[in-house]
N, CA, C and O atoms as a CHARMM CRD file, in Angstrom:
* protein
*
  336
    1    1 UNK  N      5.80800 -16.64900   3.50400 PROA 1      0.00000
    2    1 UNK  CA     6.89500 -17.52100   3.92000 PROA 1      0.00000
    3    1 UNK  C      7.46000 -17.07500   5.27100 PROA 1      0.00000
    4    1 UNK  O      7.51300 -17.87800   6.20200 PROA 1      0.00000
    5    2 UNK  N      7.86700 -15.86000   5.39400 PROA 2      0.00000
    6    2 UNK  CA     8.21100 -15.23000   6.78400 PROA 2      0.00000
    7    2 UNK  C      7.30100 -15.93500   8.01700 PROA 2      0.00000
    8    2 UNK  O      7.77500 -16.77600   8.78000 PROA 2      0.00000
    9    3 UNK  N      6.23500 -15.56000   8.06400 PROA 3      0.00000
   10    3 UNK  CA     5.20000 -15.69100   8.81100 PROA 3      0.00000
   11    3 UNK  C      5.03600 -17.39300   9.33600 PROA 3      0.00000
   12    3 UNK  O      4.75400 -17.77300  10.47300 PROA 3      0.00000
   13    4 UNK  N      5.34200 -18.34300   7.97600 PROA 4      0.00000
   14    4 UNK  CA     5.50200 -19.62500   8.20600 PROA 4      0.00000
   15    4 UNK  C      6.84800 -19.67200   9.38300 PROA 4      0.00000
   16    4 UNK  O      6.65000 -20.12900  10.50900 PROA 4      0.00000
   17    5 UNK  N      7.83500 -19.29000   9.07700 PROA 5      0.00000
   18    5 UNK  CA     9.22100 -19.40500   9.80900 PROA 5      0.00000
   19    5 UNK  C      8.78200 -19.16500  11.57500 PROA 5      0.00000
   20    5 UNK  O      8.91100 -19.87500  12.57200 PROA 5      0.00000
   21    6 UNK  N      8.25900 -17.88900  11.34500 PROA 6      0.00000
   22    6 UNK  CA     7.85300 -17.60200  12.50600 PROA 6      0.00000
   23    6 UNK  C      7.00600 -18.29400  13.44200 PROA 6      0.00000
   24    6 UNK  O      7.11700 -18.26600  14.66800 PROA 6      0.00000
   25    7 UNK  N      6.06200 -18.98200  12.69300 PROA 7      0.00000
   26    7 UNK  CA     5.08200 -19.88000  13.58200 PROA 7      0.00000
   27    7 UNK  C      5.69000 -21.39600  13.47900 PROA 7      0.00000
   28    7 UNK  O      4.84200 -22.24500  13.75700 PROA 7      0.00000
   29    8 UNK  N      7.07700 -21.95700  13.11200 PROA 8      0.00000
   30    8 UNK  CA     7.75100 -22.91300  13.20200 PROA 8      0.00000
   31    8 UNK  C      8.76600 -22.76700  14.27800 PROA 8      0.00000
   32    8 UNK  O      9.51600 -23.64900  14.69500 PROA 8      0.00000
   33    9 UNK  N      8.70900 -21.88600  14.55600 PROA 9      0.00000
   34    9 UNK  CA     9.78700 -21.10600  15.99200 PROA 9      0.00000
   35    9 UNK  C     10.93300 -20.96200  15.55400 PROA 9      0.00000
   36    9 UNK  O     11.95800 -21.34500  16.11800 PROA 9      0.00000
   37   10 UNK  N     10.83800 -20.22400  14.19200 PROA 10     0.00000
   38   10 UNK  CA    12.62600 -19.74000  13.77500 PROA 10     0.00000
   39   10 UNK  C     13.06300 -18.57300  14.44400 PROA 10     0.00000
   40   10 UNK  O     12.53800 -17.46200  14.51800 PROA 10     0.00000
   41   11 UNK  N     14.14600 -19.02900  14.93100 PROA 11     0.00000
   42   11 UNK  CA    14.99100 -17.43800  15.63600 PROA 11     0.00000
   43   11 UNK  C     14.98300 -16.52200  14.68700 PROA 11     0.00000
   44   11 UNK  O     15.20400 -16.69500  13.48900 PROA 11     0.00000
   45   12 UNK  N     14.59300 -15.04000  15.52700 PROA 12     0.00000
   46   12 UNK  CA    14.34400 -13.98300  14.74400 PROA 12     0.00000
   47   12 UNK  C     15.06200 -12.68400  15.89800 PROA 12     0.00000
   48   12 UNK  O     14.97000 -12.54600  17.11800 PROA 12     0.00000
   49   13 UNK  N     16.01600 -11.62000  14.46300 PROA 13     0.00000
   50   13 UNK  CA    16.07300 -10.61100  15.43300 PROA 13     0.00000
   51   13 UNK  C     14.77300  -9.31900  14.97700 PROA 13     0.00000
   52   13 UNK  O     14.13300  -9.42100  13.93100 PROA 13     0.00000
   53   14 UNK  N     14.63800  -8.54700  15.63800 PROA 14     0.00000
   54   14 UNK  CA    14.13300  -7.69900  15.20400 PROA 14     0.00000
   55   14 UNK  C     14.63300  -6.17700  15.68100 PROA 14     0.00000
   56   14 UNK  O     15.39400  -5.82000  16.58100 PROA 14     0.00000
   57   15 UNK  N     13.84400  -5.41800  14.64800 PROA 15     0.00000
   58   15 UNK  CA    14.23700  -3.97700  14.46100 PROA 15     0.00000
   59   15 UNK  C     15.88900  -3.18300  12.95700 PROA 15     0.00000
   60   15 UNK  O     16.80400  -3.75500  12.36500 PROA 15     0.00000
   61   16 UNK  N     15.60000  -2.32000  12.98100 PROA 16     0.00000
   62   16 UNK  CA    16.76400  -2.19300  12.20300 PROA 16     0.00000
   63   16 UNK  C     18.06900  -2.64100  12.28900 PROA 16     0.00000
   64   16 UNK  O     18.53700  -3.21500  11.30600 PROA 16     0.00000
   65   17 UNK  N     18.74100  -2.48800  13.27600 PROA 17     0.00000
   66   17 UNK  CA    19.91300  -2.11900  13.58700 PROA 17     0.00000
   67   17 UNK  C     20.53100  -3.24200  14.03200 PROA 17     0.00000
   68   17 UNK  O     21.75100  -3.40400  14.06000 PROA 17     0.00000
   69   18 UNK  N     19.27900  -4.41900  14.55900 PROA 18     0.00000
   70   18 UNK  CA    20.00900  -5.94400  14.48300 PROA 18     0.00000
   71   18 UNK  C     19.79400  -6.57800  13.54000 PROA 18     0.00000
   72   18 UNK  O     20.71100  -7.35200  13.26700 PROA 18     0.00000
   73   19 UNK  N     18.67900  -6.60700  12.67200 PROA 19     0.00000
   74   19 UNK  CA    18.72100  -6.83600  11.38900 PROA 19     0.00000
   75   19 UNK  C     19.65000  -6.08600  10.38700 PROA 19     0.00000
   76   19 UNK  O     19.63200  -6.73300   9.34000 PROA 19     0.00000
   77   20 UNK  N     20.29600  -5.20700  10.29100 PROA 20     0.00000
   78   20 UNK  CA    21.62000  -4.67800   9.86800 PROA 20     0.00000
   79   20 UNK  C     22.65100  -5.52700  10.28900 PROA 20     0.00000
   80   20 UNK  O     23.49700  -5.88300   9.47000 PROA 20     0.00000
   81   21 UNK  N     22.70300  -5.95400  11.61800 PROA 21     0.00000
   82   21 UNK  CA    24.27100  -6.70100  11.86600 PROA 21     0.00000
   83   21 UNK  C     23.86800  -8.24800  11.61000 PROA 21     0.00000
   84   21 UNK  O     24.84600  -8.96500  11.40100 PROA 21     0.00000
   85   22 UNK  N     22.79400  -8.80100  11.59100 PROA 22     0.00000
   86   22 UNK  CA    22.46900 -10.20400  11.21900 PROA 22     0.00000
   87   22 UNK  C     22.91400 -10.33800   9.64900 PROA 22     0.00000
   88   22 UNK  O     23.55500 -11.28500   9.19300 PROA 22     0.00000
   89   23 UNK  N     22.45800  -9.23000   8.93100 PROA 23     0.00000
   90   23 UNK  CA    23.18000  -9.36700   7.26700 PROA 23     0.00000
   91   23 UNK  C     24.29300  -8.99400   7.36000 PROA 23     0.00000
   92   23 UNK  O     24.88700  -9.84300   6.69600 PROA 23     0.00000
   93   24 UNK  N     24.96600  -8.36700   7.69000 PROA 24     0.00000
   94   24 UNK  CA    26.58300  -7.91800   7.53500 PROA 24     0.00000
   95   24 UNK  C     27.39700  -9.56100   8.46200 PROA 24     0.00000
   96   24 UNK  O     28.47400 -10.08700   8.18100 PROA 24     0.00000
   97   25 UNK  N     26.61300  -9.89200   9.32100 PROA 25     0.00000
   98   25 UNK  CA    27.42800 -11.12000   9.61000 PROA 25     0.00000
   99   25 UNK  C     26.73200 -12.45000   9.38000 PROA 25     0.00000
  100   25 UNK  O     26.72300 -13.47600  10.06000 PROA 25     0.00000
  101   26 UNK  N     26.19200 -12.16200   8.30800 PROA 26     0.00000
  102   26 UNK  CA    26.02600 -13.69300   7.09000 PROA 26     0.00000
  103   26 UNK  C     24.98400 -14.22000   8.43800 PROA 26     0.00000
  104   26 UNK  O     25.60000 -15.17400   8.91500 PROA 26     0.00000
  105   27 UNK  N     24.21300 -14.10200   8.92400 PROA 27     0.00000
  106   27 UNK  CA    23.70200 -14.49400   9.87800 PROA 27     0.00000
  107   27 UNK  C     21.98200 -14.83800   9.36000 PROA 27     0.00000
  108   27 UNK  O     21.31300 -15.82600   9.66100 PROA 27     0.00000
  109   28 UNK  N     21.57000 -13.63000   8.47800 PROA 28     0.00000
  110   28 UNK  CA    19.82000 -13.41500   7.89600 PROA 28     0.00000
  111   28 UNK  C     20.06000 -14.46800   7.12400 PROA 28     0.00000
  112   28 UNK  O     21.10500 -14.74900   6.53700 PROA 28     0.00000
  113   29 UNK  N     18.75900 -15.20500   7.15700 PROA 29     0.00000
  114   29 UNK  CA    18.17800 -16.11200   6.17800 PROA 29     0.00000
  115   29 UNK  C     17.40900 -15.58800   5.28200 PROA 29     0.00000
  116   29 UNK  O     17.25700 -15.89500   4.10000 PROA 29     0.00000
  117   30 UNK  N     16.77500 -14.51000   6.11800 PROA 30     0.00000
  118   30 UNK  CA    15.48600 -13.62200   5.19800 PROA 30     0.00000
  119   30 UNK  C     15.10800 -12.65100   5.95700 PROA 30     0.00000
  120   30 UNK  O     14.87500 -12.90400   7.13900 PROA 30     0.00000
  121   31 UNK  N     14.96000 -11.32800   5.46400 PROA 31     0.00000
  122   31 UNK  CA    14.76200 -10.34100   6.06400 PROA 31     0.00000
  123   31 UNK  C     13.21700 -10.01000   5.52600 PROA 31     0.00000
  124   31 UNK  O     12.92800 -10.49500   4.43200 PROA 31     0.00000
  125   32 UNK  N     12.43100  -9.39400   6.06200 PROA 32     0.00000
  126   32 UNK  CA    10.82700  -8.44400   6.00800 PROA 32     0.00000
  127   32 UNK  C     11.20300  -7.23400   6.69900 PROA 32     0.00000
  128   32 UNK  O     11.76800  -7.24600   7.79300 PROA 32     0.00000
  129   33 UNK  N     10.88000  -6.15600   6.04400 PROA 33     0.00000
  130   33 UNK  CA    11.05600  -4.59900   6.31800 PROA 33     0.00000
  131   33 UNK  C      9.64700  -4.29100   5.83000 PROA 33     0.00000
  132   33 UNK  O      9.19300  -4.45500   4.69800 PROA 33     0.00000
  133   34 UNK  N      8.89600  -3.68600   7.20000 PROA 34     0.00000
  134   34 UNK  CA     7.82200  -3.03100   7.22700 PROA 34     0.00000
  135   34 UNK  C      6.96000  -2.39500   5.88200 PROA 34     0.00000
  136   34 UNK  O      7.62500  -1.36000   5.83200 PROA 34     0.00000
  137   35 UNK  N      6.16600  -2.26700   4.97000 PROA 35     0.00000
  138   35 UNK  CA     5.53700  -1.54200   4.18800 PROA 35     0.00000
  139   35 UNK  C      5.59900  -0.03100   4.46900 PROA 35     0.00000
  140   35 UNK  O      5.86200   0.67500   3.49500 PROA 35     0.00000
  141   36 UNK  N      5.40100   0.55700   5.62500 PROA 36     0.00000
  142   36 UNK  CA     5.05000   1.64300   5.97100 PROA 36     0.00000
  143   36 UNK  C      5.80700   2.16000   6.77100 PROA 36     0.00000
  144   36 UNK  O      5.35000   3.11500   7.39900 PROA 36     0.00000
  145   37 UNK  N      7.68000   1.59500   7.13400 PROA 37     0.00000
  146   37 UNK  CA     8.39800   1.91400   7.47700 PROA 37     0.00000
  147   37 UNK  C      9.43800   3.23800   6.55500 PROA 37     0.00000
  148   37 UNK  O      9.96000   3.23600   5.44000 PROA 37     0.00000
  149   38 UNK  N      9.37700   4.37600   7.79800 PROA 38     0.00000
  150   38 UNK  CA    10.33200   5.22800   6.29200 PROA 38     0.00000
  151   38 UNK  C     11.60000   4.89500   5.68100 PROA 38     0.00000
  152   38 UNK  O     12.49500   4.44300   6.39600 PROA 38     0.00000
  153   39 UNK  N     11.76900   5.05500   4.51400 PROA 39     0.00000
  154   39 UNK  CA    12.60600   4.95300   2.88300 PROA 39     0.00000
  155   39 UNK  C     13.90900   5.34700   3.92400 PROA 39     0.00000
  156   39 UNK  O     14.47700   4.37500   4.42300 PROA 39     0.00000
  157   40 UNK  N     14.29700   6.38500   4.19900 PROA 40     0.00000
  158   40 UNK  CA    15.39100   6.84100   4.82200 PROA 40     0.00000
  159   40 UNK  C     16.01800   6.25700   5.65900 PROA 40     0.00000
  160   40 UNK  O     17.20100   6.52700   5.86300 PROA 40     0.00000
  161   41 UNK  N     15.13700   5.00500   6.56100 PROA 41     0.00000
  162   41 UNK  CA    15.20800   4.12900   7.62600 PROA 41     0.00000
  163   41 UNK  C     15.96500   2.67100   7.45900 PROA 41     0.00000
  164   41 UNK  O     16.93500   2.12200   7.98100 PROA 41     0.00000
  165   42 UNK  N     14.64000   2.22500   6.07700 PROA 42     0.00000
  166   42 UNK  CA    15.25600   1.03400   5.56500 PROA 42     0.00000
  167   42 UNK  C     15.94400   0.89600   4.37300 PROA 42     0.00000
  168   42 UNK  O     16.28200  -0.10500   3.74200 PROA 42     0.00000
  169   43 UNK  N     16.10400   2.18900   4.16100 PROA 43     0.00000
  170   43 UNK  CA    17.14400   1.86100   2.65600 PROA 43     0.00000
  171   43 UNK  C     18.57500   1.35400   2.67800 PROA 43     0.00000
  172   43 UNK  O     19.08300   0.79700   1.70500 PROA 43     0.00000
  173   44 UNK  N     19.15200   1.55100   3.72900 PROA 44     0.00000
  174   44 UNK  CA    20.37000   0.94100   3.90900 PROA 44     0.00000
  175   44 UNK  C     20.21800  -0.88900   3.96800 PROA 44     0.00000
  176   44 UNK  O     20.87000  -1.58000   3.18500 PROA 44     0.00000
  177   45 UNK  N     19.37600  -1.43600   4.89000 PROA 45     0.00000
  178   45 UNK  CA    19.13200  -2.48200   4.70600 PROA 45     0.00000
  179   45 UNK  C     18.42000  -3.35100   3.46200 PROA 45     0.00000
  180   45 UNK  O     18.40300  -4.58100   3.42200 PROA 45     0.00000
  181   46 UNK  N     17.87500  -2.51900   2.52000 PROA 46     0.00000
  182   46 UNK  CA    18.23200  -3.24000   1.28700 PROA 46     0.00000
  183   46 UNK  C     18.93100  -3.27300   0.35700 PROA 46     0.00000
  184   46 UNK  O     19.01400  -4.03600  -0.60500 PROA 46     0.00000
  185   47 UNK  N     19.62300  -2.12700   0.76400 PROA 47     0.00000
  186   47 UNK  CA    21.35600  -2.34400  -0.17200 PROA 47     0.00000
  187   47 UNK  C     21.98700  -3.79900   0.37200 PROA 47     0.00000
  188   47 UNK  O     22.36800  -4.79700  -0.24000 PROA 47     0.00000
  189   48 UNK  N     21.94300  -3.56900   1.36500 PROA 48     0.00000
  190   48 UNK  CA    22.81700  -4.82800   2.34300 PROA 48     0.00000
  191   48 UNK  C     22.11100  -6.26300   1.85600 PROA 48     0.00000
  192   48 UNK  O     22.83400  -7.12800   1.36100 PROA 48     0.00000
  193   49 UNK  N     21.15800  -6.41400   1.96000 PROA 49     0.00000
  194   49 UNK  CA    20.21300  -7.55400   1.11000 PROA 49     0.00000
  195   49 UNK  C     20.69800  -7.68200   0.24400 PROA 49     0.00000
  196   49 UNK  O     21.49200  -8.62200   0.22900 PROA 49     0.00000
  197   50 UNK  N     20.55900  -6.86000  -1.01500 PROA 50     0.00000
  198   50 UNK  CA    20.88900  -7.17000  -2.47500 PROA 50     0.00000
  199   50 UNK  C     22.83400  -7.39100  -2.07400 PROA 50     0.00000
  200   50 UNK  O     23.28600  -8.44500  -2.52200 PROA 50     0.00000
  201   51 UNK  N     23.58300  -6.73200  -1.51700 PROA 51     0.00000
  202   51 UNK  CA    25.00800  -6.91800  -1.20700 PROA 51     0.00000
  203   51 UNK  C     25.18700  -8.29700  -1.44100 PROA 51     0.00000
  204   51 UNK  O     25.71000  -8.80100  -2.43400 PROA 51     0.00000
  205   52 UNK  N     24.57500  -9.04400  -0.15800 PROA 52     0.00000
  206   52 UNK  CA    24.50200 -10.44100   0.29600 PROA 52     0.00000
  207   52 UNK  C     23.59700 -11.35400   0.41800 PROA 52     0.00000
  208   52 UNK  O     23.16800 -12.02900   1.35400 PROA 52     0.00000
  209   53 UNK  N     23.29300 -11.22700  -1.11600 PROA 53     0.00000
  210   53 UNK  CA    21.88600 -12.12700  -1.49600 PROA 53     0.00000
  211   53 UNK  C     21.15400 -12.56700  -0.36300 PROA 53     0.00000
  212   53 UNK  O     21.07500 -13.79100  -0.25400 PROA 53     0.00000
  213   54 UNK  N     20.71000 -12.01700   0.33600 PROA 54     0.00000
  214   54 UNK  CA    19.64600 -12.30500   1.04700 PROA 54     0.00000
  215   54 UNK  C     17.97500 -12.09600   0.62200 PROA 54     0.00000
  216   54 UNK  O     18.05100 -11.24300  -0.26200 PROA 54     0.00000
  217   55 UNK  N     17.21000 -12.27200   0.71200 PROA 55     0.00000
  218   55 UNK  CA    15.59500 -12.27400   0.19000 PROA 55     0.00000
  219   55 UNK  C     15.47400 -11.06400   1.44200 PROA 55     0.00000
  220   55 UNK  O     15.99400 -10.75900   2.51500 PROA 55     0.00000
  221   56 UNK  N     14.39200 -10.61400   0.48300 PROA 56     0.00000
  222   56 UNK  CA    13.97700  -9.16900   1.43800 PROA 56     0.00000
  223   56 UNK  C     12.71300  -9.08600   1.04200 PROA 56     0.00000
  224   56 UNK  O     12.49700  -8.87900  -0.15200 PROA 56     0.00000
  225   57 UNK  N     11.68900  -9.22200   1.90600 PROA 57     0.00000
  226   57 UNK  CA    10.23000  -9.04900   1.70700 PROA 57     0.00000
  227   57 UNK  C      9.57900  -7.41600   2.10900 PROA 57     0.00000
  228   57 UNK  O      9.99300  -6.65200   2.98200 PROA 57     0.00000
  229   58 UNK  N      8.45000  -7.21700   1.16000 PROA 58     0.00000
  230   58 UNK  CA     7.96200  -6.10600   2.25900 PROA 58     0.00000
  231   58 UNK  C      6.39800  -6.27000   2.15000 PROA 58     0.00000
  232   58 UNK  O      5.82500  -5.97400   1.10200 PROA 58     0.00000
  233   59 UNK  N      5.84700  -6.65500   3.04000 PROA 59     0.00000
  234   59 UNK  CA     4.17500  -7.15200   2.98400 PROA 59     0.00000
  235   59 UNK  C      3.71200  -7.19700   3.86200 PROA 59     0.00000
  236   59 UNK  O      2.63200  -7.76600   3.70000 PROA 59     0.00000
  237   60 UNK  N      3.90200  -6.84400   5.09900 PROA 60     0.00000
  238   60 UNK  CA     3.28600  -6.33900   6.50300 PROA 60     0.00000
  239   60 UNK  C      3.37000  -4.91400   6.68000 PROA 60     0.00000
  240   60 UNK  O      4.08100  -4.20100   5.97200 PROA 60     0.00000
  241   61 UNK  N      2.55500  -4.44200   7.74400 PROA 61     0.00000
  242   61 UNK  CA     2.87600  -2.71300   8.16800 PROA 61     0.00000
  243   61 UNK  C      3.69000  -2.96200   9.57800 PROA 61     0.00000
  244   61 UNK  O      3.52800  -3.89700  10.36200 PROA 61     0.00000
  245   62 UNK  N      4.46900  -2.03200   9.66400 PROA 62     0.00000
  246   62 UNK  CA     5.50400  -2.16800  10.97800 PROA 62     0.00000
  247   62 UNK  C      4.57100  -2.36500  12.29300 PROA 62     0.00000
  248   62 UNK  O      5.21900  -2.23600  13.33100 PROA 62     0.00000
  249   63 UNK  N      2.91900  -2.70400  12.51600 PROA 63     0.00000
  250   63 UNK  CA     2.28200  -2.62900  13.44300 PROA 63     0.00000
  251   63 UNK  C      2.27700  -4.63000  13.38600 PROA 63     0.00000
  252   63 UNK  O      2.66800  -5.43400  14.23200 PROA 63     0.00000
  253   64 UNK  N      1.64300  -4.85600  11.97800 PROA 64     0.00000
  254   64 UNK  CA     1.72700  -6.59000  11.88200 PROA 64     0.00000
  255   64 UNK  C      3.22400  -7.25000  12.57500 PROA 64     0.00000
  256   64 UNK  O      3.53900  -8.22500  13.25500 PROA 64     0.00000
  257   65 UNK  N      4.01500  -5.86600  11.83300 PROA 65     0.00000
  258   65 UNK  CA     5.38400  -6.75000  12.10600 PROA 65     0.00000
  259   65 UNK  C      5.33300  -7.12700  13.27600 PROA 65     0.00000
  260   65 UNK  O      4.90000  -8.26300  13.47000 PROA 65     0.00000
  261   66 UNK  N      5.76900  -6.28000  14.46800 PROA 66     0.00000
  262   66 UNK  CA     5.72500  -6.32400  15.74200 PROA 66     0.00000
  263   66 UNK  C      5.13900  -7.55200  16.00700 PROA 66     0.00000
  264   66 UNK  O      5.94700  -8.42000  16.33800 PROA 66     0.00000
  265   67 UNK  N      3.61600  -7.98800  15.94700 PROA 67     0.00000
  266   67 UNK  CA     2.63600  -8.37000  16.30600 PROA 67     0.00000
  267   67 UNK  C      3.61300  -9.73600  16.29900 PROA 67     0.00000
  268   67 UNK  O      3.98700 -10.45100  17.22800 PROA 67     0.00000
  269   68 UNK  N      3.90100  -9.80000  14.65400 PROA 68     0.00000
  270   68 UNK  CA     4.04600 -11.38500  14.37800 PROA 68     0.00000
  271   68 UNK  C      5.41100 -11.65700  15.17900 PROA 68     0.00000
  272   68 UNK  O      5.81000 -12.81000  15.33700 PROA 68     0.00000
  273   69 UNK  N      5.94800 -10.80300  15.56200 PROA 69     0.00000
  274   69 UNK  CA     7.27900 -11.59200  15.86900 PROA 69     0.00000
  275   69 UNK  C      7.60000 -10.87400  17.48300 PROA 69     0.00000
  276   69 UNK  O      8.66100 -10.58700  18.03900 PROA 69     0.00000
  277   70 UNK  N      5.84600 -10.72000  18.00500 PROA 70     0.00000
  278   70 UNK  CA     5.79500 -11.10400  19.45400 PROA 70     0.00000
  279   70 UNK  C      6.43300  -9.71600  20.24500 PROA 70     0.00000
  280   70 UNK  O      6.92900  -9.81900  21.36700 PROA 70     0.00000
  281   71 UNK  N      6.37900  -8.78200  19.72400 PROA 71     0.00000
  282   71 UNK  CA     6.35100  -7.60300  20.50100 PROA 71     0.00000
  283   71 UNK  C      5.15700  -6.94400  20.37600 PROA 71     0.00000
  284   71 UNK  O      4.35200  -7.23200  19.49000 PROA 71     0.00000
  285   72 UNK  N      4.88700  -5.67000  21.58000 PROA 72     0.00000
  286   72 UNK  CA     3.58400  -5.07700  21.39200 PROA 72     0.00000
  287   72 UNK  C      3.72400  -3.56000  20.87300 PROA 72     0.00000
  288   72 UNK  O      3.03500  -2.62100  21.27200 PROA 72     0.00000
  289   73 UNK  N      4.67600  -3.50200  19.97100 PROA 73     0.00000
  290   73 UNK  CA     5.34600  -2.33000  19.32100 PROA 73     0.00000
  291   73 UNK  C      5.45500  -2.22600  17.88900 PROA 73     0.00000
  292   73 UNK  O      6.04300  -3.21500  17.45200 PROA 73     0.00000
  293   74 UNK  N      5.14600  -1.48200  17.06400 PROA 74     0.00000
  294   74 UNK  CA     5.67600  -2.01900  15.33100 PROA 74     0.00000
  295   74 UNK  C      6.74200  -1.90300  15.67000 PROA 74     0.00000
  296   74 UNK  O      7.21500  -1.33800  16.65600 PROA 74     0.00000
  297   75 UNK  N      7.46900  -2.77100  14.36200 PROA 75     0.00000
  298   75 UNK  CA     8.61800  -2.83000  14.09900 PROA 75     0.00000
  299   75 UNK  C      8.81400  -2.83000  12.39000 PROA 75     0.00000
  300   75 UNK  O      8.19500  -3.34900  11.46100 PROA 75     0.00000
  301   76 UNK  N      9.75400  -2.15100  12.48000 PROA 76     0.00000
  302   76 UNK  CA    10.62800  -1.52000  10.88100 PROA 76     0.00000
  303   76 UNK  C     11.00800  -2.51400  10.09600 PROA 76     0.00000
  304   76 UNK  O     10.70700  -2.64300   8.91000 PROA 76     0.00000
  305   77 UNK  N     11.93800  -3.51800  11.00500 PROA 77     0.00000
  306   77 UNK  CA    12.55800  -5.00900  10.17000 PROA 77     0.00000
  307   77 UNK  C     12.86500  -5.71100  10.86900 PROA 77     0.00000
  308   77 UNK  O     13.23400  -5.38300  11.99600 PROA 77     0.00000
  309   78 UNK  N     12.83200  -6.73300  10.51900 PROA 78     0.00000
  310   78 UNK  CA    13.34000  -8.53500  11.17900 PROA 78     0.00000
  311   78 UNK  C     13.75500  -9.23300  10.12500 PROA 78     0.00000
  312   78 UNK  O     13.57900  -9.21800   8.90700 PROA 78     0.00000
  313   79 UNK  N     14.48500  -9.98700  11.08400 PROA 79     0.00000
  314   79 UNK  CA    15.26100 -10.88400  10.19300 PROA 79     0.00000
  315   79 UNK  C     15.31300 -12.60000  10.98000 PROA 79     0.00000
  316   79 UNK  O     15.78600 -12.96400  12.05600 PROA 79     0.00000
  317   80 UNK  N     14.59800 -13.36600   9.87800 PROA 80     0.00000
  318   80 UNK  CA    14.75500 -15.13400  10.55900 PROA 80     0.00000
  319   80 UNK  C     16.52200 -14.91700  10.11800 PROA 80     0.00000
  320   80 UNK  O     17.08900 -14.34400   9.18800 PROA 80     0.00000
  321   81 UNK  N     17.02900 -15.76500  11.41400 PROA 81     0.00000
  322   81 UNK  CA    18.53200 -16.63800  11.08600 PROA 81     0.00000
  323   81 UNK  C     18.66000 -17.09500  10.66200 PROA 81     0.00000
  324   81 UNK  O     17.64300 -17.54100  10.13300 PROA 81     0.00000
  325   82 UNK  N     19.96000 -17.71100  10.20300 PROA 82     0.00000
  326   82 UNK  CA    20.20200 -18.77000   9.57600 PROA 82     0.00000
  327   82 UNK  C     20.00200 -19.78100  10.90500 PROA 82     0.00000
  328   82 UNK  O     19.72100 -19.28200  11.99500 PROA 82     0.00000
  329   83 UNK  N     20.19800 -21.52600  10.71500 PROA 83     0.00000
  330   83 UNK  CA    20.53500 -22.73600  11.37200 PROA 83     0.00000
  331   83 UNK  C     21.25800 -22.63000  12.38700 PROA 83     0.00000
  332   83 UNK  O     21.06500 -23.13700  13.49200 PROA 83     0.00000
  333   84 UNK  N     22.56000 -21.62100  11.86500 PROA 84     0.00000
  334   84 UNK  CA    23.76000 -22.37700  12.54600 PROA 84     0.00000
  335   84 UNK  C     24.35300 -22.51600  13.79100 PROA 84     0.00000
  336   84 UNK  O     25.33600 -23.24500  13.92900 PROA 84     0.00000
């Protein structure tokens, strides 16, 4: 589903730390956090998920991530926006 969003041209932030402030300000539609990103890294952001019912995937490696959402870097987490 992520991957669909993405190739529909849904705004996306990426990395931790804006995907942290996209859920704290009701902003994530849906977050994906890396497979192979470390526990210590993204565990805060799935507290914050489950906090504020947001969907939280994990089924890429932080190298796909990157890829899919157009950087040439892995990345840890992204998050599609909401609409608004």
């Amino acid at each position: 589903m992520f991957l669909e969003l993405l190739k529909n041209g849904a705004k996306t932030v990426v990395g931790v730390k804006q995907t942290q402030k996209a859920i704290t300000n009701s902003k994530a539609k849906m977050v994906l956090i890396a497979v192979d990103a470390d526990e210590h890294v993204t565990a805060s952001l799935v507290q914050a998920c489950l906090q504020n019912k947001v969907p939280c995937e994990k089924e890429l490696s932080m190298q796909e991530l990157g890829k899919a959402c157009g950087i040439h870097v892995g990345a840890a987490a992204a998050a599609v926006l909401n609409d608004r």
